[in-house]
N, C-alpha and C positions, 0 to 999 in steps of 0.2 A: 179720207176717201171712202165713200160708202159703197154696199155692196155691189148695186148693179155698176159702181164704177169700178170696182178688183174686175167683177166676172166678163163685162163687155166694154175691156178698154177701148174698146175700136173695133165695130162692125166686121169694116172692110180691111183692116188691119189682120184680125184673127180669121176669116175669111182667109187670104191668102196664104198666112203663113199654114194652114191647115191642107187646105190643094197640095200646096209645095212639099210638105211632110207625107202625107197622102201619094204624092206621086214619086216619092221619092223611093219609098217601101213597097210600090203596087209590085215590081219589078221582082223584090222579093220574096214575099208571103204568096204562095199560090192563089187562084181561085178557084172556089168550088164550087160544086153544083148543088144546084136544090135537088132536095128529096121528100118524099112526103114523111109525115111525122112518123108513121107507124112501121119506117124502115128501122129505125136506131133510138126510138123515143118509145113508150108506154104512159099512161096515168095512173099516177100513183095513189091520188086521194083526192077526193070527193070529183069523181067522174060527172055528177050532176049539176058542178060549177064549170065546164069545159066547154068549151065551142067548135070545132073541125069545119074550118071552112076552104072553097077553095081546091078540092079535090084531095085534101089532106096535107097538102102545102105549110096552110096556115093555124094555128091554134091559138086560141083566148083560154085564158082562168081569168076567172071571175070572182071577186069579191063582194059578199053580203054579211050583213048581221049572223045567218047561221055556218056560215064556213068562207075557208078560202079554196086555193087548190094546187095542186103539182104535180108536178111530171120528173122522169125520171128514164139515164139509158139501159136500154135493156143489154147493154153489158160493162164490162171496167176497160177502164185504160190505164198504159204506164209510157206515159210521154205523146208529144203530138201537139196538132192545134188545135184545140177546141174551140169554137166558135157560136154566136146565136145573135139572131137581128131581131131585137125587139123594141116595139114601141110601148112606150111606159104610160102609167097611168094619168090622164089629161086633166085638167083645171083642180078641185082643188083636194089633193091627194093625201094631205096633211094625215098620219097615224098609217097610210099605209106602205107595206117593205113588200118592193118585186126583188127575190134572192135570185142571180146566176151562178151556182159554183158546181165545183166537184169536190167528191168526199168517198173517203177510203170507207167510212162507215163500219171504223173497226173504234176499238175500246181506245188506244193511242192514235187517233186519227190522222192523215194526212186529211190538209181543206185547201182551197182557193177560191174566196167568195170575191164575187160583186154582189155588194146591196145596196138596193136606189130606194132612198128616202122620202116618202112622199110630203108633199110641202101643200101649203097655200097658195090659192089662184096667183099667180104673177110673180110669185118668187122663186128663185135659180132651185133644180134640181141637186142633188148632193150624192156622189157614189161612195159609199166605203167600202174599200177595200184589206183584204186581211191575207193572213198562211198562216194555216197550220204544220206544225210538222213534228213527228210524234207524240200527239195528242197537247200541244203546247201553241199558243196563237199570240196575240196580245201584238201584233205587228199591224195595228188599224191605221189606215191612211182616208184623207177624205179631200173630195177636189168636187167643187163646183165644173160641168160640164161647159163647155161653149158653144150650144145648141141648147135647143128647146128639143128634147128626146121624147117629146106627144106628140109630135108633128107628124113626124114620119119613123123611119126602121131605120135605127142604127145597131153596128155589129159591135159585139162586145166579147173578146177573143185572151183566151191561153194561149200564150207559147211555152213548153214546157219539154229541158232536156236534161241533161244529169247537172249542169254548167250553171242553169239559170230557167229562173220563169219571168215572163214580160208580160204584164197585161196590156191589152192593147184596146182603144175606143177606135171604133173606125180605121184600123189600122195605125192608128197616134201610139206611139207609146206612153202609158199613162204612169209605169212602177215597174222597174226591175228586184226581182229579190233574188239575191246572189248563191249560191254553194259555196256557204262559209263554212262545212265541216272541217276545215284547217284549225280553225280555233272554235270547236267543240261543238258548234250547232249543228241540230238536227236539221236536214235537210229532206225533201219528199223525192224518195226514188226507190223503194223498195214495196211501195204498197198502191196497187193499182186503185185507180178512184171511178167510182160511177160520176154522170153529168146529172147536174139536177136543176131545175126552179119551180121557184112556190111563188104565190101571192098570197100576204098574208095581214094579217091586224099584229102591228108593233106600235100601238101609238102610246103605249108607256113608256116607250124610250127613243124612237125613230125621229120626230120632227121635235126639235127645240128641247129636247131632253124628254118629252114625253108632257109637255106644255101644251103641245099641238094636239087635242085628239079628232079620231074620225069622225066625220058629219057623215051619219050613216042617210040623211037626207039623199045625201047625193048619191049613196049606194043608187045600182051594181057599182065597183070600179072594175075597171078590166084593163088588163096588161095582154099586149098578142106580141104573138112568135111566128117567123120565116128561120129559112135558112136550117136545116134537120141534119144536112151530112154532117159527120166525124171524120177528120184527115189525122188518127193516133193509132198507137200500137193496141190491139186490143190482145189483152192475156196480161201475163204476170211476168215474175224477173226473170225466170227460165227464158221466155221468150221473147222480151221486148228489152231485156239493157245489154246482149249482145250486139255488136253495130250489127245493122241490116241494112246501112246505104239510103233509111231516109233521110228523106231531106232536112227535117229538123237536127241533123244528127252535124249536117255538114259546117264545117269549118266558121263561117258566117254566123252563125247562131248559136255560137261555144260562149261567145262572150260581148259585152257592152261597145262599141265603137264609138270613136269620137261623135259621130254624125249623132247614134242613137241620144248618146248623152246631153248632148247640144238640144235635143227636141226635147228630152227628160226635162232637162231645165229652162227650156219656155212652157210647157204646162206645170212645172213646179210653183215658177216666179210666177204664174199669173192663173194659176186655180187651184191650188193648194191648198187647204183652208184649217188640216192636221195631219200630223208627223208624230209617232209614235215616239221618234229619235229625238224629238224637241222638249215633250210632259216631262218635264223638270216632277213636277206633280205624283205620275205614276211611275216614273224610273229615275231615280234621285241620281243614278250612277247611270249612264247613258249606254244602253243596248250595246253589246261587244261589235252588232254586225251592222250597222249604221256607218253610212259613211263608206261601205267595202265595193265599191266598185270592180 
């Protein structure tokens, strides 16, 4: 079976199951409002790659031959939903990495990236996915999307509580990482993390291993961003790991349910494409926390 036949078994098949998952979670996950960038957002570097359009709505970073660019929140958070609807770089993106994550930005870092792989005109998108958690990662997961993500704005979302973190595409669950501190692992819950994304040049290792490099031909690329509010605790443990009756906090979102699971393993079976818990390769003896539902 070749690739566009794993990533688009069926149009109208993933079409539905996606609504159906989609509508099954809207009920859950709040919705939130737009805000303009410069409520919860600042630019972090190179200001003269950046777009503000839209009454501050919307924002572009921009990639050329002399820089990329990012932005970054102008405070930390410890727990909540973080969220960002972006559309990614279009036709042929091959060497460059749009990063979505948070990062404690400390010496043992807490991380939680999304990084979208830029590819060649017509070939599936690639997200990887990682955690850190006192400065230790090595937890990379990789899934062809089920959308073309140039098209339009898809949301790309934390959930994040003492219990668990869930990434989520469009509300899909895409990767649960559990609170295995039972059997020894470091978990992130004591170090609050700022929100950040860049666009940047990784084409020594981003598309095909660094096979793929960028056609600065087609420079600018640009990545844009909607969607600016924060629904998370902003402060530190003092303040944010006593319960305080959010919502992330309640019962519902302690842990994996059958339902969640069941959707984990139709985007596992059919866009999953690496599993840190599978590299026979890099972990001869297989990750203690694999498999911990």
């Amino acid at each position: 079976m070749g690739v566009h036949d794993t990533v688009f078994l069926s149009a109208t098949t993933a079409v539905l199951l996606v609504l159906m998952i989609q509508s099954s979670l809207a009920a859950r996950l709040p919705i939130k409002s737009d805000v303009p960038f410069a409520q919860n957002y600042y630019v972090r570097w190179a200001d003269d790659h950046t777009r503000m359009l839209n009454g501050g709505t919307e924002m572009h970073l921009v990639l050329d031959k002399a820089s990329g660019a990012g932005f970054g929140s102008r405070t930390k958070y410890l727990f909540g939903h973080v969220s960002m609807k972006i559309k990614l770089v279009p036709k042929d993106s091959a060497g460059t990495v749009t990063a979505f994550y948070m990062s404690s930005e400390t010496d043992k870092h807490d991380e939680l990236d999304f990084e979208f792989l830029g590819n060649t005109s017509g070939q599936p998108y690639i997200v990887q996915t990682n955690v850190f958690a006192n400065g230790v990662g090595n937890r990379e997961q990789r899934h062809y999307l089920w959308f073309d993500p140039t098209q339009d704005f898809h949301s790309y979302s934390f959930l994040w509580n003492k219990q668990q973190i869930i990434f989520y595409v469009d509300d899909v669950p895409l990767r649960v990482h559990k609170n295995n501190e039972a059997i020894g692992i470091p978990f992130p819950k004591t170090q609050p993390m700022g929100i950040y994304s860049s666009l940047w040049n990784g084409d020594d290792w981003a598309t095909r291993g660094g096979l793929e490099k960028i056609n600065w031909d087609h420079a600018p690329f640009v990545a844009a961003y909607k969607g600016f509010s924060v629904d998370a605790c902003a402060g530190g443990v003092e303040s944010c790991s006593a319960p305080r009756g959010n919502w992330w906090e309640q019962e519902a979102f302690q842990s994996t349910d059958e339902e969640t699971k069941s959707k984990l393993k139709w985007v596992k079976d059919n866009y999953m494409i690496y599993n840190y818990c599978t590299d026979s390769k890099r972990f001869p003896t297989t990750p203690a926390d694999c498999g911990q539902f």
